[in-house]
Structures are given as C-alpha cells and as structure tokens.
C-alpha positions in Angstrom: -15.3 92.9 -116.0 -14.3 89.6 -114.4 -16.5 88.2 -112.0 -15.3 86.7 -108.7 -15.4 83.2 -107.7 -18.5 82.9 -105.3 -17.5 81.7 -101.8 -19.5 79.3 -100.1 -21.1 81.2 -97.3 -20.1 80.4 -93.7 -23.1 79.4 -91.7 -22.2 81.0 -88.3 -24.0 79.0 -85.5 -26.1 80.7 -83.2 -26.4 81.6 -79.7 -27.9 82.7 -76.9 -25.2 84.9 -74.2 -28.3 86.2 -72.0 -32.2 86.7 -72.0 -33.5 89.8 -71.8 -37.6 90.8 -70.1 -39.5 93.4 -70.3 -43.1 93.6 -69.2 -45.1 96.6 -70.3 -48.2 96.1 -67.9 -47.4 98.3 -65.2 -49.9 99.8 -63.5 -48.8 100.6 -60.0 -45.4 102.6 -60.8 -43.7 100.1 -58.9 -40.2 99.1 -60.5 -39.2 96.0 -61.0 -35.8 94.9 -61.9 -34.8 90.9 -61.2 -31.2 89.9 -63.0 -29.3 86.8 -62.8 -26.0 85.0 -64.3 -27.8 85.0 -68.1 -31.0 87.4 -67.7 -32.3 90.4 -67.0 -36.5 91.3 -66.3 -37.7 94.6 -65.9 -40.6 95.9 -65.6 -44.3 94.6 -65.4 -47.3 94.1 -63.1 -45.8 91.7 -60.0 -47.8 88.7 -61.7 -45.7 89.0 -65.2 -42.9 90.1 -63.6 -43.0 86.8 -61.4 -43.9 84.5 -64.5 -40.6 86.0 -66.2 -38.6 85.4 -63.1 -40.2 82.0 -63.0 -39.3 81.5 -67.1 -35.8 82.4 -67.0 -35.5 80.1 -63.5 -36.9 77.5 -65.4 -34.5 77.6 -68.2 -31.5 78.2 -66.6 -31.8 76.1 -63.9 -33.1 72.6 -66.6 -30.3 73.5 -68.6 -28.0 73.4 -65.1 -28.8 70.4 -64.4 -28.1 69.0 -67.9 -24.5 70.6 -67.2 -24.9 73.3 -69.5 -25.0 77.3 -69.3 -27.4 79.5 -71.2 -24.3 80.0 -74.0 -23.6 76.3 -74.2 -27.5 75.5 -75.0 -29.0 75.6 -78.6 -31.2 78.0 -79.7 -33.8 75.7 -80.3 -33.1 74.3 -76.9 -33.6 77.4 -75.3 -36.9 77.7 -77.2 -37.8 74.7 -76.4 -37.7 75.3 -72.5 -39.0 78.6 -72.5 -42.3 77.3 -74.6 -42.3 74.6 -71.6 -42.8 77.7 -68.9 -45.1 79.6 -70.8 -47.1 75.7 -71.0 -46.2 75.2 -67.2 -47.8 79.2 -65.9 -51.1 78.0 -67.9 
C-alpha cells in the first residue's frame, strides 16, 4: 500500500457574517426580538435584552467608524469589542 503525499493543510481564515443573542431570563412572557444589518437578539428580561442591543450597537457601530463591516473585522477584533461592552455595562 503506497501512502500519499501529505498536503500541507490550508488554514482557512475566519470570520464573523452576523452575531446572534439569545437571552434566557424571561420572566414576563414578553418577546423580544431586535435585528440589525449583522445581528439578531431575542429574547430576555428588557435589562439583558437592552445590554445585547447595546453590545451589538457597540460593535458594529466602533467597527463603522473604523470603515469596516462586521465581515471585514477579525475575529479577535470582534472579541475584542464585545469584551469592551460587557466592561462598559459593569
């Protein structure tokens, strides 16, 4: 049995299309649903739901005004400025 040359693997790079929340605290059976260009929210008390809607403004909008769209960011960019809300709600 011949074995095959290995091929070096291609690193395919990353990215981000869209963000996705959910929030699981719910208690008054209101729905919530909030979507924009690159996110969608759904669900949650009104105060989570608004710090998600506040995170994904947050991100979307910094990265806007570095001339870039969710897509064209780096993952560790995008981490980056959603650790940066979480910091900013505290």
């Amino acid at each position: 049995m011949t074995k095959k040359p290995s091929r070096p693997k291609r690193q395919e790079q990353q990215q981000i299309v869209g963000l996705i929340g959910i929030g699981l605290d719910n208690q008054d059976q209101h729905i919530r649903l909030t979507t924009g260009e690159h996110y969608v929210l759904y669900g949650g008390s009104q105060e989570t739901h608004e710090r998600m809607v506040d995170a994904a403004i947050h991100v979307t909008e910094t990265l806007r005004r570095k001339g870039k769209s969710l897509p064209e960011a780096s993952v560790e960019e995008v981490i980056d400025l959603l650790r940066e809300a979480h910091e900013r709600q505290r």
